[in-house]
N, CA, C and O atoms as a MOPAC input file, in Angstrom:
PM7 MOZYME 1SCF
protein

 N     21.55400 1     5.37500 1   -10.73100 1
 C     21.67300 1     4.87000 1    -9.38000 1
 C     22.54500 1     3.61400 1    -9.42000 1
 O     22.42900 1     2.78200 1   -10.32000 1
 N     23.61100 1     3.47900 1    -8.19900 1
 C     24.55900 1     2.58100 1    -8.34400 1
 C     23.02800 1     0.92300 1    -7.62200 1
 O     21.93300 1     0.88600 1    -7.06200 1
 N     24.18600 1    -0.16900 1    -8.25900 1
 C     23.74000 1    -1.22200 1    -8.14100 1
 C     23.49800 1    -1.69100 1    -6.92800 1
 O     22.73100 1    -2.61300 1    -6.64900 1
 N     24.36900 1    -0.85200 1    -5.95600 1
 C     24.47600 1    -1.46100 1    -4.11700 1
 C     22.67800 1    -0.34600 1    -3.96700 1
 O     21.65000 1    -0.87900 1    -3.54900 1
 N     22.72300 1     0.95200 1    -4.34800 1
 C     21.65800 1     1.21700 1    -3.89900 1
 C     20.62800 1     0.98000 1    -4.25300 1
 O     19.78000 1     1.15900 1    -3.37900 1
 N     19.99100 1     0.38800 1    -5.86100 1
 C     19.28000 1    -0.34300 1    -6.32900 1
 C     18.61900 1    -1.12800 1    -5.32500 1
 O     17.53100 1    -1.08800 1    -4.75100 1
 N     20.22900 1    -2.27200 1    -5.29600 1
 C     19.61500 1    -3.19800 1    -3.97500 1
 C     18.99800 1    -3.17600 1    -3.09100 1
 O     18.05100 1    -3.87800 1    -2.73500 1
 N     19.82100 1    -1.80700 1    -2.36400 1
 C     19.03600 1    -1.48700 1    -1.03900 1
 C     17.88600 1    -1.02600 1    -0.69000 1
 O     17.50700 1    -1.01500 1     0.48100 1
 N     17.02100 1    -0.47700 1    -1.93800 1
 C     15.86900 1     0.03100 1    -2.30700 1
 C     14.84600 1    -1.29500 1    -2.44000 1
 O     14.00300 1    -1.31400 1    -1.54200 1
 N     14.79900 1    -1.93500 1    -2.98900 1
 C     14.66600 1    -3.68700 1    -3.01400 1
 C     14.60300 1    -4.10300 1    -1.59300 1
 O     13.45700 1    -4.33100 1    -1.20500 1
 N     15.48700 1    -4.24800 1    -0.77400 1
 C     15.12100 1    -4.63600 1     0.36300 1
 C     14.63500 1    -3.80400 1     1.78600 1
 O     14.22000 1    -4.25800 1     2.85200 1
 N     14.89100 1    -2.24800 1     1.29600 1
 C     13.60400 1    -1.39300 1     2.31000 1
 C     12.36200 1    -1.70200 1     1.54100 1
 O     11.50900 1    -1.55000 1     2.41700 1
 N     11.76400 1    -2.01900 1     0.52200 1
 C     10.89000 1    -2.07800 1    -0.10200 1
 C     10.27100 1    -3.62600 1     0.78400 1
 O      9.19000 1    -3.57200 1     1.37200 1
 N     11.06500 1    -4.86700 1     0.77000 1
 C     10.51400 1    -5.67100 1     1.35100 1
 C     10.21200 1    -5.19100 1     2.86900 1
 O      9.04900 1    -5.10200 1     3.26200 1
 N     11.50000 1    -4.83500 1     3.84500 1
 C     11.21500 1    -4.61700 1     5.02100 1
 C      9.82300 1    -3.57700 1     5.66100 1
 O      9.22400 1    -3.61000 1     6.73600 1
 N      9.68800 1    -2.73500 1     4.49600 1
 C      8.31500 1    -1.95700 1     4.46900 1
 C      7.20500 1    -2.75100 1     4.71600 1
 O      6.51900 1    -2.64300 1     5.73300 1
 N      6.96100 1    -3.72500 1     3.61800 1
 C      5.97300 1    -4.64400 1     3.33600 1
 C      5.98800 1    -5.62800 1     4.75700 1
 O      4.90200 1    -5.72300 1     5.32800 1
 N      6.92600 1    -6.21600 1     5.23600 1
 C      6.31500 1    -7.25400 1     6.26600 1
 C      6.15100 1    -6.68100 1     7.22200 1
 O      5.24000 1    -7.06500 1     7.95600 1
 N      6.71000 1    -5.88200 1     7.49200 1
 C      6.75300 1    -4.73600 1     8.43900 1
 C      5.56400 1    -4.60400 1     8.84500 1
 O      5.33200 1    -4.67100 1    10.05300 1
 N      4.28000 1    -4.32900 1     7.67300 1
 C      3.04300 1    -4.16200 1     7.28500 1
 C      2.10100 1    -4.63800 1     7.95300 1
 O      1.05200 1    -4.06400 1     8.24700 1
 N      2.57100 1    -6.17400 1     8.34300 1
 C      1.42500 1    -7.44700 1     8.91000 1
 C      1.88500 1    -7.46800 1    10.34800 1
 O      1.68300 1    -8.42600 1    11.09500 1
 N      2.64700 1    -6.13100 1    10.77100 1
 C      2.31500 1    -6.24400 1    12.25000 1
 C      2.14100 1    -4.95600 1    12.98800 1
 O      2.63100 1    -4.58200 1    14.05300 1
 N      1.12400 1    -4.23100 1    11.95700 1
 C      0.36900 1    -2.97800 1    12.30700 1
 C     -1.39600 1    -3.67000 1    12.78400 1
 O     -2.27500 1    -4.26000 1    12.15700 1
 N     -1.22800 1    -3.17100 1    14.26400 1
 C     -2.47200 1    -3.46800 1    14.76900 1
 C     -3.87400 1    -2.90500 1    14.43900 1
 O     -4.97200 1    -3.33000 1    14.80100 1
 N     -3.43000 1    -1.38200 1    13.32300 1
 C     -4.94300 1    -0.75400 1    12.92000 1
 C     -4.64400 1    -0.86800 1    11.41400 1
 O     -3.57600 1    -0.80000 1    10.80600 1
 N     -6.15200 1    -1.10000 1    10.91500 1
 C     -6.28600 1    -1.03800 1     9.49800 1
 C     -6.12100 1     0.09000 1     8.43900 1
 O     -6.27600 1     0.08300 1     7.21800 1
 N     -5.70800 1     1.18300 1     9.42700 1
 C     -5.17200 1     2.38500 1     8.46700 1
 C     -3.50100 1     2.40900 1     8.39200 1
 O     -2.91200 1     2.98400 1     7.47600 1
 N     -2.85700 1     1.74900 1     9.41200 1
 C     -1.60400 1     2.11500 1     9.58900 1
 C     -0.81700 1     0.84100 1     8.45700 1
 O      0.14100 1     0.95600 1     7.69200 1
 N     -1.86900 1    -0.56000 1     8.83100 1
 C     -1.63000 1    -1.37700 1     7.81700 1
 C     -1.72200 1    -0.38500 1     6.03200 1
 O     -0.76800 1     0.13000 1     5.44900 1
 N     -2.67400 1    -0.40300 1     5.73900 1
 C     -3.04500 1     0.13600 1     4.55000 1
 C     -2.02200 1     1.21700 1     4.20800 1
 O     -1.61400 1     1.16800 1     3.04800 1
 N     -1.49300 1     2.24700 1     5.03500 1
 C     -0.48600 1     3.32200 1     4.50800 1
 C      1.16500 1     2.96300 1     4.29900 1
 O      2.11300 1     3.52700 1     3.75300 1
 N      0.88500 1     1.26600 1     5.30500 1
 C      2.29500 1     0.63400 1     4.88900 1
 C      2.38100 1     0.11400 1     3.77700 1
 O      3.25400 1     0.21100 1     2.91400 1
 N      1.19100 1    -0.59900 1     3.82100 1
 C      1.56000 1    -1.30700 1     2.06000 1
 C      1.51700 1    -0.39700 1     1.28900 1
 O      2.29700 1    -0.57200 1     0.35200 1
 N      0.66700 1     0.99400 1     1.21500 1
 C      1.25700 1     2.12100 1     0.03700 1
 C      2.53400 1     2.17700 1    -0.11200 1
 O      3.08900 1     2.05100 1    -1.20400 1
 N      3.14200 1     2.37900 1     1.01800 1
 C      4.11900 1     3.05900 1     1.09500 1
 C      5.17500 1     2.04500 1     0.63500 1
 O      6.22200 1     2.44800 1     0.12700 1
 N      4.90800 1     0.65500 1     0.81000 1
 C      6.06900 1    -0.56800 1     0.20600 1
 C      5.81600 1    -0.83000 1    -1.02000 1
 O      6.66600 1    -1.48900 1    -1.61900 1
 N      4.36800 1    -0.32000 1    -1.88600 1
 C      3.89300 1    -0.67900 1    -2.77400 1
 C      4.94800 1     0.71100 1    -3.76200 1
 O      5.71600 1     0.38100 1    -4.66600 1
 N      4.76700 1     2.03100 1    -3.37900 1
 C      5.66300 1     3.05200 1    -3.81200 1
 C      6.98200 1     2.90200 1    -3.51800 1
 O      7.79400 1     3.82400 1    -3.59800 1
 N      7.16200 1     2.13100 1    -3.28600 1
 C      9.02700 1     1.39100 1    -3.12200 1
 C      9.10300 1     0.67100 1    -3.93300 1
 O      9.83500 1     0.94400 1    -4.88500 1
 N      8.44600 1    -0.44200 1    -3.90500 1
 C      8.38700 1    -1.59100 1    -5.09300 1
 C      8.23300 1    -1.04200 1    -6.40400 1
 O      9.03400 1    -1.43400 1    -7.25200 1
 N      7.42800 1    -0.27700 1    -6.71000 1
 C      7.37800 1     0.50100 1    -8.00200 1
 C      8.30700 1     1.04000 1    -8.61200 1
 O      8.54200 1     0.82500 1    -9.80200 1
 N      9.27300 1     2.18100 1    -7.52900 1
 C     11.09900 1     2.96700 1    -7.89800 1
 C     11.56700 1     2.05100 1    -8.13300 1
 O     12.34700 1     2.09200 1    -9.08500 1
 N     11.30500 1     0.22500 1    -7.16300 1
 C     12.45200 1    -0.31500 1    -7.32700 1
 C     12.74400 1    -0.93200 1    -8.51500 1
 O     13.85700 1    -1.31400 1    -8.87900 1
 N     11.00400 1    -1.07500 1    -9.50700 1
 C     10.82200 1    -1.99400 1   -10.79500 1
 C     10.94200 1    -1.03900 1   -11.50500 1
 O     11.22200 1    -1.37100 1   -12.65700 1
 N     10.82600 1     0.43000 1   -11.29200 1
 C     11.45600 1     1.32800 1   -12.66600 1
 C     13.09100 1     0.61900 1   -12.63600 1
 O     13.45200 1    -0.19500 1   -13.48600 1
 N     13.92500 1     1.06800 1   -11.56400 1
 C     15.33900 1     0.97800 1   -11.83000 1
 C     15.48100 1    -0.10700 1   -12.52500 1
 O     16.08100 1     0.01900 1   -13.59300 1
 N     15.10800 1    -1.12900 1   -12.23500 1
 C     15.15600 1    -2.30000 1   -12.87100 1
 C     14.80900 1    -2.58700 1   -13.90100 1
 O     15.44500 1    -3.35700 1   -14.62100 1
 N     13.68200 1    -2.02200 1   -14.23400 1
 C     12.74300 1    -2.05500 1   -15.75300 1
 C     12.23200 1    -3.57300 1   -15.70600 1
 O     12.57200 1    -4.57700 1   -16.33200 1
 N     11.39100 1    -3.36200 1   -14.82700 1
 C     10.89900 1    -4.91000 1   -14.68800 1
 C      8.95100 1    -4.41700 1   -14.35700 1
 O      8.40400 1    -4.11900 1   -13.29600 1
 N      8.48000 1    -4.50200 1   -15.52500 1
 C      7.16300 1    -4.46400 1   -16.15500 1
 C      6.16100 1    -5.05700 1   -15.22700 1
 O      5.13300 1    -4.54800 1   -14.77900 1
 N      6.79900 1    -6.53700 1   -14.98100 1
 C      5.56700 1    -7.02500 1   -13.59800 1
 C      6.21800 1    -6.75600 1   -12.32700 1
 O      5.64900 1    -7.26100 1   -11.35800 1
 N      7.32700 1    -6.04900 1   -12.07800 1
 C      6.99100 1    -5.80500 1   -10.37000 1
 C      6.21200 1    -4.38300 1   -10.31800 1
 O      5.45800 1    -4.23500 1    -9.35600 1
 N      6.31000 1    -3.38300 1   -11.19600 1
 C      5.35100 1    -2.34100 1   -11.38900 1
 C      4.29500 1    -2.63400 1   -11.66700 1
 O      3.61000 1    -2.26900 1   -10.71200 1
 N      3.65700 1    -3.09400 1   -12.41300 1
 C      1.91500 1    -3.37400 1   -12.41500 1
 C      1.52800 1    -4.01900 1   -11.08700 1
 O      0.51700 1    -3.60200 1   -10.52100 1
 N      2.53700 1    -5.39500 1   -10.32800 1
 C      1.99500 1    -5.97200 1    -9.54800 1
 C      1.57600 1    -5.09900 1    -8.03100 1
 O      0.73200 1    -5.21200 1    -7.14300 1
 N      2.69000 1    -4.21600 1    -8.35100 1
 C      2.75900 1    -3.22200 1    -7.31300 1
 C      1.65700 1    -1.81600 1    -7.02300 1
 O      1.06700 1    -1.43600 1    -6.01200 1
 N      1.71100 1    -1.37700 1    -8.20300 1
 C      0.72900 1    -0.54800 1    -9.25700 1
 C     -0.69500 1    -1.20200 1    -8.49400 1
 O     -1.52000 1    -0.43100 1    -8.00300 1
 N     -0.79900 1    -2.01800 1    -8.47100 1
 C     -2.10100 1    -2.82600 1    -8.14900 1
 C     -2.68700 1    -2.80900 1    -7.01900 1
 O     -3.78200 1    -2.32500 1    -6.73100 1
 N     -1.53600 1    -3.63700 1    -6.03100 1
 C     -1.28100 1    -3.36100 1    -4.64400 1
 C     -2.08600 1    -1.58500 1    -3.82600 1
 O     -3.04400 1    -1.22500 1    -3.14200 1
 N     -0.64200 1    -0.90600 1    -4.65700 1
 C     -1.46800 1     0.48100 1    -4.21800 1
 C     -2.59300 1     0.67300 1    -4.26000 1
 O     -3.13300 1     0.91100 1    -3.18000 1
 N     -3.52700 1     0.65700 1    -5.62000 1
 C     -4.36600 1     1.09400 1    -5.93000 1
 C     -5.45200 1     0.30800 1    -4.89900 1
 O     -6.44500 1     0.86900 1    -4.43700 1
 N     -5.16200 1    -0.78800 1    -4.68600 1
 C     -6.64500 1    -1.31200 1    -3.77600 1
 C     -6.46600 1    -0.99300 1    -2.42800 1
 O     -7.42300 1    -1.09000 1    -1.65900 1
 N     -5.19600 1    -0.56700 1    -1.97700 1
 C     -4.76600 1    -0.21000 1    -0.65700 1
 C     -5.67200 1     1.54800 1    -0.64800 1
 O     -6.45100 1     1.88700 1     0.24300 1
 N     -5.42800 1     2.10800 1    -1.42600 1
 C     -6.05800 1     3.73500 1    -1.41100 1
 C     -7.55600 1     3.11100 1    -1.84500 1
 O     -8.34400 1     3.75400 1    -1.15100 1
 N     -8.03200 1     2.52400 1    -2.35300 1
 C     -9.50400 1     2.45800 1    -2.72400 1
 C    -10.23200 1     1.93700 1    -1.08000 1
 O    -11.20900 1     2.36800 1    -0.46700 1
 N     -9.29700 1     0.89400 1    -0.78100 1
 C     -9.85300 1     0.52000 1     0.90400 1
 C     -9.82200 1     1.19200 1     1.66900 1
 O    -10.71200 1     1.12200 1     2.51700 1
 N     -8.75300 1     2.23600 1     1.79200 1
 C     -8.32400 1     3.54100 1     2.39500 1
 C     -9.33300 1     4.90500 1     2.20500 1
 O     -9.55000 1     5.79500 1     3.02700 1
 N     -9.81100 1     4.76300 1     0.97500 1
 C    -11.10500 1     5.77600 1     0.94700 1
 C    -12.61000 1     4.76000 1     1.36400 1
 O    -13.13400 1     4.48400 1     2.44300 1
 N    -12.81100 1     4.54900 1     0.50700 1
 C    -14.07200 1     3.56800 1     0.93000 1
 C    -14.30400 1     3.46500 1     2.84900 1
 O    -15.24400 1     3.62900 1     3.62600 1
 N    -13.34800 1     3.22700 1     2.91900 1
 C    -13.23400 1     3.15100 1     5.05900 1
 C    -13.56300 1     4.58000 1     5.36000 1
 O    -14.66200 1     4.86600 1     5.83400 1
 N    -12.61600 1     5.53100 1     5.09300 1
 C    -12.82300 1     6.93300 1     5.27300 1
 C    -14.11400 1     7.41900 1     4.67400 1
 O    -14.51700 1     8.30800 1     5.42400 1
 N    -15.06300 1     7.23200 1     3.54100 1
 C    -16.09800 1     7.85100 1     3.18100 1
 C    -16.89700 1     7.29200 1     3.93400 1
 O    -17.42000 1     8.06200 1     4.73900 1
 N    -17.42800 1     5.48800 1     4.04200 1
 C    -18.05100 1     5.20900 1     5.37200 1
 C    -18.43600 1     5.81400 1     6.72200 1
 O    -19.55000 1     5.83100 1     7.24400 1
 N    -17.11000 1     6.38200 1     7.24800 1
 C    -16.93600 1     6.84100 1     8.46900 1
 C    -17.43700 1     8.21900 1     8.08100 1
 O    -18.57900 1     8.47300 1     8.46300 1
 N    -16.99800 1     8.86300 1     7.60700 1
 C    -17.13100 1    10.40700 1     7.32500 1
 C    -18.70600 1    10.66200 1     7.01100 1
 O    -19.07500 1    11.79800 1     7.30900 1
 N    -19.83900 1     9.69000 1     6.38700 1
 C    -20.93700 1     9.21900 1     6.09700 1
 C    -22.02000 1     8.25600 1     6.63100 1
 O    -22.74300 1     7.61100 1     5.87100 1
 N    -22.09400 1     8.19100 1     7.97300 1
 C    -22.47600 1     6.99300 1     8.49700 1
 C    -24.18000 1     7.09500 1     7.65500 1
 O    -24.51800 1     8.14700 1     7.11100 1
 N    -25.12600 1     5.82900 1     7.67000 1
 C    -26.12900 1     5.56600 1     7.21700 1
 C    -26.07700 1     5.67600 1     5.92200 1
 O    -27.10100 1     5.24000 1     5.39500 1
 N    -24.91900 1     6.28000 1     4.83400 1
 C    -25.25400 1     6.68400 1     3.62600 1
 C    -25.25600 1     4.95900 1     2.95000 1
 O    -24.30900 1     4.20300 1     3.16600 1
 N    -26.15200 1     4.65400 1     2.34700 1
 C    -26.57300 1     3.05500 1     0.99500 1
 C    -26.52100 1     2.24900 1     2.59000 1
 O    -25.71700 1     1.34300 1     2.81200 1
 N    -27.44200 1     2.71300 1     3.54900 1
 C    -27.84200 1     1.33400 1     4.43600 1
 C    -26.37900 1     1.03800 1     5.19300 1
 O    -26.55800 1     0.03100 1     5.87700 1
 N    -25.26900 1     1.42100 1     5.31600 1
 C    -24.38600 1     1.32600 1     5.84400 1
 C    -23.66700 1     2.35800 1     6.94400 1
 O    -23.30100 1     3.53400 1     6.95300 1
 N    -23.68000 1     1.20300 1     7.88300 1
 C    -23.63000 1     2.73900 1     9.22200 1
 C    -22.63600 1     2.18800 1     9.83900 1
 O    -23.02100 1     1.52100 1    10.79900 1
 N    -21.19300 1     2.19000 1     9.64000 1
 C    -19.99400 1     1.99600 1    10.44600 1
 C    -20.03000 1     1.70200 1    12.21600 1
 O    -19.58800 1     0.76700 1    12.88400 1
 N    -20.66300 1     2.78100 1    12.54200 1
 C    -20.63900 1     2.23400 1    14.20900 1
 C    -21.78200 1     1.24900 1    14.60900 1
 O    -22.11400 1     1.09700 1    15.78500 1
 N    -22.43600 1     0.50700 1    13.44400 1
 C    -23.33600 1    -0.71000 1    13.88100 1
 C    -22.76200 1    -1.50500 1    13.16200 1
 O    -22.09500 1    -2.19900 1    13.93000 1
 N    -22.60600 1    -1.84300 1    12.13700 1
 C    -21.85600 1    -2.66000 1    11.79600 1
 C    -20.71400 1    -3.65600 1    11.74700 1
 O    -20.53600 1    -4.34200 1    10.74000 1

């Protein structure tokens, strides 16, 4: 991959991400930062840069763990004392 598109991958990757903090629901937030977090990741392979992939790597992973955890809640109301529409 040429160096101009490198770049440009780099900065849809940011525009993804702030993009992020002005989603009014907590799912649409959460599937943005996947989705900037899986940008950031292509963009630290091309690069070969070790901490923007783990940092990113990371990112995702708590974005899908909040992303299920919300969804099993809901899909489960009362299950371990926790009942989403009282809470």
């Amino acid at each position: 991959m040429s160096a101009a598109a490198t770049q440009a991958l780099g900065w849809i990757a940011t525009c993804v991400f702030v993009a992020s903090y002005f989603f009014g629901r907590a799912a649409s937030l959460r599937a943005a930062q996947m989705l900037g977090a899986l940008l950031w990741i292509a963009y630290g392979l091309l690069i070969d840069s070790k901490p923007v992939i783990a940092a990113n790597a990371l990112v995702f992973a708590a974005a899908a763990w909040t992303a299920a955890r919300t969804q099993f809640a809901a899909s489960n109301p009362g299950q371990n004392g926790v009942n989403p529409a009282v809470d």
